[in-house]
C-alpha positions as CSV (number, residue, x, y, z in Angstrom):
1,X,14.4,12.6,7.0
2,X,11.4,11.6,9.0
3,X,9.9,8.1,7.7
4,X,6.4,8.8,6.3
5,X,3.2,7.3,7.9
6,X,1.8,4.8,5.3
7,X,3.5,2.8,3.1
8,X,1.7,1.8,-0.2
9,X,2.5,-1.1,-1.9
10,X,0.8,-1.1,-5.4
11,X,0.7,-2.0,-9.5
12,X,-0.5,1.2,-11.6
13,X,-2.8,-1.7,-13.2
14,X,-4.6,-1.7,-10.0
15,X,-8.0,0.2,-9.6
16,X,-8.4,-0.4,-6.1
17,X,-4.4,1.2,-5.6
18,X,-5.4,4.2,-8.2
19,X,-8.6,4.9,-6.0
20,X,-6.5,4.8,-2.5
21,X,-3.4,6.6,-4.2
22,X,-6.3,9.2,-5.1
23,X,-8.0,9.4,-2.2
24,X,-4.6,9.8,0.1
25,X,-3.4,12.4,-2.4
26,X,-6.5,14.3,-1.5
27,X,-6.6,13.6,2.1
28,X,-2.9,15.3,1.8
29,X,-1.7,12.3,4.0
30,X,1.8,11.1,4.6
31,X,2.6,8.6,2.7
32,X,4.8,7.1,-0.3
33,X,4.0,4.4,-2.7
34,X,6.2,1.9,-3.8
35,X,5.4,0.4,-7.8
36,X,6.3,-3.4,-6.9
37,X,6.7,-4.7,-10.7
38,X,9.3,-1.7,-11.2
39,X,10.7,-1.6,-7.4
40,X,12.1,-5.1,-6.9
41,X,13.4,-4.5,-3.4
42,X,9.5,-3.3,-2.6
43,X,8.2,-6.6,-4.2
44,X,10.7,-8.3,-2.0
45,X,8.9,-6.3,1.2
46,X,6.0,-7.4,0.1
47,X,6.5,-11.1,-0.7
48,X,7.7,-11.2,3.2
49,X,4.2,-9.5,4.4
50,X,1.9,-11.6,2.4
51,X,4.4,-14.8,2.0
52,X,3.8,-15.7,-1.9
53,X,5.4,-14.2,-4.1
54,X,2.2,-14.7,-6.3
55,X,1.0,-11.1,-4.7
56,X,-1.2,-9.7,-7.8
57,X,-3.5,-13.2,-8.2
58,X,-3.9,-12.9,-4.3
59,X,-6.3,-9.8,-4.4
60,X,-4.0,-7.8,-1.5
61,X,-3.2,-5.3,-3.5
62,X,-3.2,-2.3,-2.3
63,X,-1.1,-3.5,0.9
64,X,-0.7,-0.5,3.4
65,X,1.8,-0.4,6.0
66,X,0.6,1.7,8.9
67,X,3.8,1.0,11.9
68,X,3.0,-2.6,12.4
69,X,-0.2,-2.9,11.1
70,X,-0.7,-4.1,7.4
71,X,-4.1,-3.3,5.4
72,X,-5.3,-5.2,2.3
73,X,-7.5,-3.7,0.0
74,X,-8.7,0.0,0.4
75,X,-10.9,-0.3,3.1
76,X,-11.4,3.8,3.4
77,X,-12.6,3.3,7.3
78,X,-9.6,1.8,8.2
79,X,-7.3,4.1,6.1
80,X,-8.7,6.7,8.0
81,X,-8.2,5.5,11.8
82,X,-4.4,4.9,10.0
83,X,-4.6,8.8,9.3
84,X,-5.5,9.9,12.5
């Protein structure tokens, strides 16, 4: 199986994950989101990207993984040079 292209890290408490989870969706892009208050290996992923495990109060969320390069936030410009 071939690994998708963006990893999302997000809560479904989130706006800011809804909106990117909605707007990849519609973009049809390649990706798969990971729920880190139900996925504890995820969480654990996370914790070692951001290095607190205080994640939520830290206003990451969403974290994309793009290859090496880790977005916080939905920033739709750079979510888009990820897509390309």
């Amino acid at each position: 199986m071939a690994a998708h292209k963006l990893k999302v890290y997000c809560t479904p408490f989130c706006p800011k994950c809804n909106e990117l989870l909605a707007y990849l969706s519609k973009k049809k892009a390649d990706f798969i989101s990971y729920d880190i208050d139900k996925d504890d290996n995820a969480r654990k992923e996370v914790v070692k990207i951001v290095g607190t495990d205080d994640v939520e109060s830290l206003d990451k969320l969403p974290i994309v993984v793009a290859g090496e390069k880790v977005l916080y936030g939905f920033n739709r410009k750079e979510i888009d040079k990820c897509l390309k």
